[in-house]
C-alpha positions in Angstrom: 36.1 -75.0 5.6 35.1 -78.5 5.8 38.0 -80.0 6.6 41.9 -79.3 7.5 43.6 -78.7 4.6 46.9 -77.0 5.1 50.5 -76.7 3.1 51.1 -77.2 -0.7 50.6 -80.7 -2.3 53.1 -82.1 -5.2 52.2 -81.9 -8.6 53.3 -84.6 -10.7 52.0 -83.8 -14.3 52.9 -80.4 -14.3 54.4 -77.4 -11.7 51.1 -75.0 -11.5 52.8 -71.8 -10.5 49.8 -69.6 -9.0 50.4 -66.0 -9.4 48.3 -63.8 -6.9 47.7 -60.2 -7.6 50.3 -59.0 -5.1 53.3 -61.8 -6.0 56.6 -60.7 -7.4 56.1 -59.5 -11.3 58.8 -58.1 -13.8 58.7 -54.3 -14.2 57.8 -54.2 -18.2 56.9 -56.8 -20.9 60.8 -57.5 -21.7 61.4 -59.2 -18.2 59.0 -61.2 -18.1 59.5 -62.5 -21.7 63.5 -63.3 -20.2 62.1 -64.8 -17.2 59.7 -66.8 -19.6 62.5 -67.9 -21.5 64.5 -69.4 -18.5 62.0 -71.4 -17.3 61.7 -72.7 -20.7 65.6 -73.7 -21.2 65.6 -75.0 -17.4 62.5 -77.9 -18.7 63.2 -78.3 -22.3 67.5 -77.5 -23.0 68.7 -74.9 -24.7 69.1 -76.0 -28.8 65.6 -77.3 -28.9 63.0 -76.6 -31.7 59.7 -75.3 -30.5 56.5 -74.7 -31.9 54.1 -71.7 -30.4 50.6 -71.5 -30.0 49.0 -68.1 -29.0 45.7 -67.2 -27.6 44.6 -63.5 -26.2 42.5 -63.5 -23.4 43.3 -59.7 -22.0 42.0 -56.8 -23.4 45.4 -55.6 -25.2 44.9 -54.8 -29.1 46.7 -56.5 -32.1 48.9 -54.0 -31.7 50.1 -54.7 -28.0 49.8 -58.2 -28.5 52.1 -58.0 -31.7 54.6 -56.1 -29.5 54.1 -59.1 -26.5 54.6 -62.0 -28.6 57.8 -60.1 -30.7 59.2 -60.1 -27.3 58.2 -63.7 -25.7 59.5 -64.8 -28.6 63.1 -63.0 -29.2 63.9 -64.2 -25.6 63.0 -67.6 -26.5 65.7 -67.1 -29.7 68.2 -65.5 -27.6 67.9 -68.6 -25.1 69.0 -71.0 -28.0 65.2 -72.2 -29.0 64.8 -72.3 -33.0 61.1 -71.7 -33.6 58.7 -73.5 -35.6 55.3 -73.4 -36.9 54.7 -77.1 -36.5 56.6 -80.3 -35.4 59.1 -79.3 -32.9 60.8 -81.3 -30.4 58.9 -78.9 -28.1 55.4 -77.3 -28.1 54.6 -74.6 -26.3 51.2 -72.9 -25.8 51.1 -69.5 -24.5 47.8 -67.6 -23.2 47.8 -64.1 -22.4 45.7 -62.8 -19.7 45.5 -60.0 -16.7 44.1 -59.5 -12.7 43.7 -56.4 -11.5 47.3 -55.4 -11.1 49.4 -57.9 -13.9 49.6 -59.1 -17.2 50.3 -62.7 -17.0 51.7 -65.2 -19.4 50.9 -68.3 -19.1 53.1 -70.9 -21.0 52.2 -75.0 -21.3 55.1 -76.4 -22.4 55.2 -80.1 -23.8 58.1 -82.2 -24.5 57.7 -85.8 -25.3 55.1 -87.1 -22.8 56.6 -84.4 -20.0 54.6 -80.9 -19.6 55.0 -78.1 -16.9 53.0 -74.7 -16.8 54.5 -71.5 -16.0 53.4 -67.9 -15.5 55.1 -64.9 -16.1 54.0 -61.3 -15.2 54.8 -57.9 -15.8 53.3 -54.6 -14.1 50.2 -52.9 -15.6 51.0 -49.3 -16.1 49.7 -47.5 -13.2 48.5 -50.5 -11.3 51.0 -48.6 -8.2 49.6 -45.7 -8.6 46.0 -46.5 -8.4 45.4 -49.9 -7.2 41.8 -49.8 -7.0 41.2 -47.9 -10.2 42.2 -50.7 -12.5 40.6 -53.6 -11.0 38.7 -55.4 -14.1 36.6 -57.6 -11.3 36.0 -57.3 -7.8 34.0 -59.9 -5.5 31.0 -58.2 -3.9 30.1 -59.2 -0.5 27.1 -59.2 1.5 25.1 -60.2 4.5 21.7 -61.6 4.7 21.2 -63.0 7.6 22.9 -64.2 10.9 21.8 -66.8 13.8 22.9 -68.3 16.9 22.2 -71.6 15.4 23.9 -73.4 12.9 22.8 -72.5 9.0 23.0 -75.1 6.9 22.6 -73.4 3.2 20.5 -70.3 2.2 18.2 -69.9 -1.0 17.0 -66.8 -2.2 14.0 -65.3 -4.4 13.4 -61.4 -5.7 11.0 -61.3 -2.7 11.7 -64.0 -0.4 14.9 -66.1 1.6 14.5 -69.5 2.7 17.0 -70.4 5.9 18.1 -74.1 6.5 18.8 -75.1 10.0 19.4 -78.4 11.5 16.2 -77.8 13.4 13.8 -76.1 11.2 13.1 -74.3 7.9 12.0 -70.1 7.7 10.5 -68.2 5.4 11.4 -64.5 5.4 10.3 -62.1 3.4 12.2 -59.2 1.8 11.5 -56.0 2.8 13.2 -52.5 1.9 15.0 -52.7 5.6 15.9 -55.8 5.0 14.3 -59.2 5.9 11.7 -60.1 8.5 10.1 -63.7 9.3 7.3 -65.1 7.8 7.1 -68.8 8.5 8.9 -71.4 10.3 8.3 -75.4 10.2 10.1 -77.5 11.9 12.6 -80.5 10.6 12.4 -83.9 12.2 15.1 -86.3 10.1 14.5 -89.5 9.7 17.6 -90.6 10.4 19.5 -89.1 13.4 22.0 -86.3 12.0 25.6 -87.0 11.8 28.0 -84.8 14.1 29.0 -82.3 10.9 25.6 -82.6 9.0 25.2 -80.7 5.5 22.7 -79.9 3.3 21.3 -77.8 0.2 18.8 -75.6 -1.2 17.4 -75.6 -4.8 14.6 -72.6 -4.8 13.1 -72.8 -8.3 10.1 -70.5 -8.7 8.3 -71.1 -5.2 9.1 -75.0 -4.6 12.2 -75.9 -3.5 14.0 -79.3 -2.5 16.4 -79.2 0.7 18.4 -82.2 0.4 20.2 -83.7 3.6 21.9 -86.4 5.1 19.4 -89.4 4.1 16.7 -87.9 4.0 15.0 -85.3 0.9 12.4 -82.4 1.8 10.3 -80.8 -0.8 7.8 -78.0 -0.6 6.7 -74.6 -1.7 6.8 -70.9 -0.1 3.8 -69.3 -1.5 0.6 -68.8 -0.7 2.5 -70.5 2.6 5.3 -72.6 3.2 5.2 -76.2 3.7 7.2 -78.7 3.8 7.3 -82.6 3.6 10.5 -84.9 4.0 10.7 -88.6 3.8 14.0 -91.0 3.8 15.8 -90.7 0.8 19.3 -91.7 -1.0 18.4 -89.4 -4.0 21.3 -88.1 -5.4 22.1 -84.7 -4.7 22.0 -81.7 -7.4 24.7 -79.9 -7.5 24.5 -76.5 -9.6 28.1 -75.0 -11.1 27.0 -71.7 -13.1 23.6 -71.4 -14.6 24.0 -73.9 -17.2 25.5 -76.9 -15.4 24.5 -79.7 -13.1 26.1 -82.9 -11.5 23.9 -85.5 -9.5 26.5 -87.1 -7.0 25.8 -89.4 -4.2 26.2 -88.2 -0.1 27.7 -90.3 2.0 25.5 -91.5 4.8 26.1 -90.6 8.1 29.4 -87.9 6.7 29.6 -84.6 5.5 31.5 -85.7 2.0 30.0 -87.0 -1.3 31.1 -90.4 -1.9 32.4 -90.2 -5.3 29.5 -91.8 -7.6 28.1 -89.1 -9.8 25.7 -88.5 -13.1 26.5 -86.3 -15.4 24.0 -83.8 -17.7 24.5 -86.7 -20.6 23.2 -90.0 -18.1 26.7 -90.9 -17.8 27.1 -92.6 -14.8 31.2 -92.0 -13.4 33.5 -92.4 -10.1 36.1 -90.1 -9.0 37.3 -90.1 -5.8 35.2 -88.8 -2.5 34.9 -85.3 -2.8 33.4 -81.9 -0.6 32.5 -79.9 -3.2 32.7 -79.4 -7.1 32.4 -76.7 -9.9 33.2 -76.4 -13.7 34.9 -74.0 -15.7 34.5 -75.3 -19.0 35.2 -78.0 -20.5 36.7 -78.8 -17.1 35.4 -79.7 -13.6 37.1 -79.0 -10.2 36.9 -81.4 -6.7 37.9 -80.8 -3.4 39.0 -84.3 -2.4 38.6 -85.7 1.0 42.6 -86.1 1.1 42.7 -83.0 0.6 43.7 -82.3 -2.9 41.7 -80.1 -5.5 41.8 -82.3 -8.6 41.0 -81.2 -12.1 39.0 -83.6 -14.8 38.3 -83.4 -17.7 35.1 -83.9 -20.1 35.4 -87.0 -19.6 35.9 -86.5 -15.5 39.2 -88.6 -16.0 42.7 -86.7 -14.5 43.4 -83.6 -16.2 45.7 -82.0 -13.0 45.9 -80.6 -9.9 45.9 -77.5 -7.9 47.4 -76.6 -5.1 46.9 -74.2 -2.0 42.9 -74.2 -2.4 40.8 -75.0 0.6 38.1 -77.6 0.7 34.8 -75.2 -0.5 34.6 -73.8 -3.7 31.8 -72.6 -6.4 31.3 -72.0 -9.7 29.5 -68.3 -11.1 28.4 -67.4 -14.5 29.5 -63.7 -14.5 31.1 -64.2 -17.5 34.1 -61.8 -16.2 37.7 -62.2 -17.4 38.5 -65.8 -19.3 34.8 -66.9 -18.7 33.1 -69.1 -15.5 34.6 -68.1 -12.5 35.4 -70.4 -9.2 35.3 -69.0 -6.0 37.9 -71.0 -3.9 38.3 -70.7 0.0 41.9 -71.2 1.2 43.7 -74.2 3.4 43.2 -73.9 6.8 41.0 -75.4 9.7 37.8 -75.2 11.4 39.4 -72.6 14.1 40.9 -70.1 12.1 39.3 -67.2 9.6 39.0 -67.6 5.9 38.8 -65.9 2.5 37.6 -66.6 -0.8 39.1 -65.6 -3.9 37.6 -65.4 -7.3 39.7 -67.7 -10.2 39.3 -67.8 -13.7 41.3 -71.2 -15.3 43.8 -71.0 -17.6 45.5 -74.4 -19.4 44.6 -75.4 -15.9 46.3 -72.9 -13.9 44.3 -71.0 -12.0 44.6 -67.2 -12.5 43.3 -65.0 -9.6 40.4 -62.8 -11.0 40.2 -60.6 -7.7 41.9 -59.8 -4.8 40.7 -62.0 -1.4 37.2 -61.2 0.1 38.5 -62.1 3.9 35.7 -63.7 7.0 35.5 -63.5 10.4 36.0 -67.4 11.1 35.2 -70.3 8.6 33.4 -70.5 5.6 31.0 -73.8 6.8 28.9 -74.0 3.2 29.8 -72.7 -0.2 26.9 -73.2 -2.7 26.1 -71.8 -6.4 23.2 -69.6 -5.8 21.3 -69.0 -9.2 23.9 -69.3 -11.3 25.8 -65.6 -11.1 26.6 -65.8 -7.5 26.9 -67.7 -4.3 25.8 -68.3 -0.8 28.8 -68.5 1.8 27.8 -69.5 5.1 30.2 -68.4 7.6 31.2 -69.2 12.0 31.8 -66.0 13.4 34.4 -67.0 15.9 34.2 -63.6 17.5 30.2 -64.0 18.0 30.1 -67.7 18.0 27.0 -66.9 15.4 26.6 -68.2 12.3 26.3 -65.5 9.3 24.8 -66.2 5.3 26.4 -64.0 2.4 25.7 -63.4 -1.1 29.0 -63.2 -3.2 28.5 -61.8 -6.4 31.8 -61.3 -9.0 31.1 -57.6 -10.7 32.8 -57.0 -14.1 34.0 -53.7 -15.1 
């Protein structure tokens, strides 16, 4: 939690309706389609002519889906909407999905240069009965290490874990108990750290690079580990999945990236100052400094915003549900506890893939750790210790 980020923030373009797996949902497919339907009239006026779009992202058959549009789309006659195949005064895109208790519908609905997304959501049969039974994806937690002092990020190998601290740089090896100390160097910056330093670990085979506030350390851990750091403004690496990167510029002497970045292609691009960042394809996600979470596109211009997301988040390759996953904390400060949730993204509305994973203070660091999962590091305000975990999201 890097920095306060509390209440819900407007959304011009579009209203992004975020639909958690416990919110209100209709009781069957039919009220849902009717509660589809209203929202529809209230943005585009009853009369209009609108062409659909589908796309299936759940699991349902031809056969359910058949059944799910015939009703989406009899509510939409019986609101007064004529439908179309093409050129209607209205277009409306509509993507089916799930989370572990829902089926959602999630409708992008253009008119003119005006658009607003909606969901709509009707009970899984049995979700009630057996919540945990039909969970499609669930968000694995756990610990690898904890430490009076601070941890700054946390990289791991099959046989080995490297731990950043503001003071020094271990080596532990893995062992079938767990992990036991190896090595330790110490860390002299070159530059004095700021008050609310950061930094990150790339491990890649056995070098690594540990980039920090002005400074960039490289070294190896086998046959032992060494470690050499000199003043530096290299951009940073930042890793979203297995498959791709952003260099962006750190702010000297803050905790926040300052907005220039390069993309995989040498494109060189601005966006606003930012925490962190992650991609769900084609799409990339920041965590402003004024505390929205802005959406861009290929192109990293505007594509939308989200709201009630914290200010660390992280992109996995799991491959679970609608594709890349983002693991989002929520909006809160640096003295309360936290959670992360697992997202997939949907015509930019983010879809919860699984239910909260909840902390016992704030998440400090949120990094991609080799491409599936991710390191959170975590202030146990209980403990006053600081405590690394691996999150991993498991598909059915």
């Amino acid at each position: 939690m890097i920095a306060a980020v509390k209440g819900w923030f407007a959304v011009l373009s579009a209203l992004l309706l975020i639909l958690p797996t416990d919110a209100q949902a209709a009781d069957d497919l039919n009220g849902a389609a009717r509660e589809l339907a209203r929202k529809t009239v209230a943005f585009a006026g009853r009369g209009e002519t609108v062409a659909i779009a589908w796309r299936n992202l759940s699991p349902l058959n031809s056969s359910d889906l058949s059944q799910v549009r015939a009703a989406v789309e009899t509510a939409l006659r019986e609101s007064g909407f004529r439908l179309v195949e093409t050129g209607g005064s209205a277009e409306a895109r509509l993507t089916l999905s799930e989370n572990q208790s829902q089926y959602l519908i999630v409708a992008e609905v253009r008119k003119g240069e005006e658009r607003q997304t909606f969901i709509a959501a009707w009970k899984r049969p049995g979700a009630e009965a057996s919540p945990t039974s039909t969970a499609a994806v669930t968000l694995d937690r756990k610990l690898l290490w904890e430490q009076t002092d601070p941890i700054l990020d946390v990289a791991i190998s099959p046989g080995a874990m490297l731990v950043l601290s503001p003071a020094r740089l271990t080596l532990y090896a893995r062992r079938d108990s767990g992990f036991e100390e190896r090595q330790s160097v110490p860390i002299v910056p070159p530059r004095p750290w700021p008050r609310d330093p950061r930094a990150h670990l790339r491990l890649t085979g056995t070098a690594f690079r540990a980039f920090l506030p002005g400074a960039l350390c490289t070294g190896a851990i086998d046959p032992a580990l060494t470690l050499e750091c000199r003043p530096s403004d290299e951009l940073w690496t930042l890793d979203s999945g297995s498959r791709t990167v952003l260099l962006a510029a750190f702010a000297p002497g803050r905790n926040h990236f300052d907005g220039h970045i390069v993309t995989q292609t040498g494109a060189r691009k601005t966006v606003p100052p930012f925490y962190t960042a992650g991609a769900v394809e084609p799409f990339w996600i920041f965590t402003l400094v004024d505390g929205r979470t802005q959406i861009v596109d290929a192109n990293l211009d505007p594509a939308g915003l989200i709201a009630g997301w914290g200010s660390d988040l992280a992109a996995t390759d799991a491959r679970c549900g609608a594709g890349t996953q983002i693991l989002a904390t929520k909006p809160g400060d640096s003295h309360e506890t936290d959670s992360i949730r697992a997202y997939s993204l949907i015509n930019r509305v983010p879809a919860p893939l699984t239910a909260p994973v909840d902390f016992p203070g704030p998440v400090t660091a949120l990094w991609t750790s080799n491409g599936i999962s991710a390191i959170a590091v975590v202030l146990d305000l209980s403990t006053g210790r600081y405590q690394a975990y691996l999150l991993t999201v498991l598909c059915a």
